[in-house]
matplotlib code that plots the C-alpha trace (Angstrom):
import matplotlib.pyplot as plt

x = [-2.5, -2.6, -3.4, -0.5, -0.4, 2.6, 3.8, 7.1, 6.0, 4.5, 7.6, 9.3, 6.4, 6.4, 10.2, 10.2, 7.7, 10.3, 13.1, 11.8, 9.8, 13.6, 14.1, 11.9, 12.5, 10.6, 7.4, 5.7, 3.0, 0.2, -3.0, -6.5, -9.1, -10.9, -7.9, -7.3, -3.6, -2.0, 1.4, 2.3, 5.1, 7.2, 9.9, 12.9, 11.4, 9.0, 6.0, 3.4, 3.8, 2.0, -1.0, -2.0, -5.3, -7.0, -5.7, -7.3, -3.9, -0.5, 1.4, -1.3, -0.2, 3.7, 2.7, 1.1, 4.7, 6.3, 4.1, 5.5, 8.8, 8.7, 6.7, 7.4, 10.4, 9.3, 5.1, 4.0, 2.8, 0.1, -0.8, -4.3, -4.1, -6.9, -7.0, -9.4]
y = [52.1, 53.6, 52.3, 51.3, 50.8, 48.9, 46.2, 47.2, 50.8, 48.4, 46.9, 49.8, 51.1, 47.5, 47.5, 51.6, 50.3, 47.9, 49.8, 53.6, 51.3, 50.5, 54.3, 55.8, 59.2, 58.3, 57.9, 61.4, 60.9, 63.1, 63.4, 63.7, 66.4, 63.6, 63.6, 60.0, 58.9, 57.9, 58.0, 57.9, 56.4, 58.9, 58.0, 59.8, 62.4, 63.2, 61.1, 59.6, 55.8, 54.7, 56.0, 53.9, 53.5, 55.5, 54.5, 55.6, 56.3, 56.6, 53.6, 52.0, 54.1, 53.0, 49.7, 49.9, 51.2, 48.7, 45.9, 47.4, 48.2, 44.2, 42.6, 45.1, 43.2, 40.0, 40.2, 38.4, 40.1, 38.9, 39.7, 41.1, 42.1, 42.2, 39.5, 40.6]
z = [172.6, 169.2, 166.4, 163.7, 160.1, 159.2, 161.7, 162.0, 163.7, 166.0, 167.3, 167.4, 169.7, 171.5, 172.1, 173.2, 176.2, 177.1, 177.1, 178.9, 181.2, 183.0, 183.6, 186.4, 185.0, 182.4, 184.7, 184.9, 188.2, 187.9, 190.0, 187.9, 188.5, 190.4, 193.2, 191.9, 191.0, 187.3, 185.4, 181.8, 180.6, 178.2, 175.8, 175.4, 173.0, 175.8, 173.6, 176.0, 174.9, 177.7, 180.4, 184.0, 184.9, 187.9, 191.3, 194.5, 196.5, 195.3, 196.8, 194.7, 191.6, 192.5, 192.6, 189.0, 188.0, 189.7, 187.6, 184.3, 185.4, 186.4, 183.4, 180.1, 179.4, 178.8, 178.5, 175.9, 172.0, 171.0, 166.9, 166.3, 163.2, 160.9, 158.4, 155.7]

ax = plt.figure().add_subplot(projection="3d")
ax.plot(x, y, z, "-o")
ax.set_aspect("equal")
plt.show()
């Protein structure tokens, strides 16, 4: 994921996931030059706030998208910020 400054950005960020991660419309499935399967996961401003890995076939790829449509909502935040 990218890389936020304040912490608050970050929750907005965290609680975007959860939210367009409900709406299959908001999975865009694409194939890679390699023929392999992915999807990003786009907010409602059409920002990538998410990318899959590589799958080898696409009921593997809907299977990804059914992990996060299942565990976004309620997977757990783990803080690593920097202490300095």
């Amino acid at each position: 994921s990218e890389g936020y400054v304040q912490k608050a950005s970050c929750h907005k960020g965290i609680e975007s996931v959860r939210i367009n991660s409900q709406d299959d419309s908001r999975y865009e499935r694409r194939t890679a030059v390699n023929g392999k399967e992915y999807f990003v996961l786009k907010a409602r401003n059409a920002e990538i706030i998410g990318k899959s890995q590589l799958y080898s076939s696409k009921s593997g790829m809907e299977n990804g998208i059914a992990s996060v449509k299942s565990n976004a909502p309620t997977a757990e935040i783990v803080d690593e910020t920097l202490k300095s």
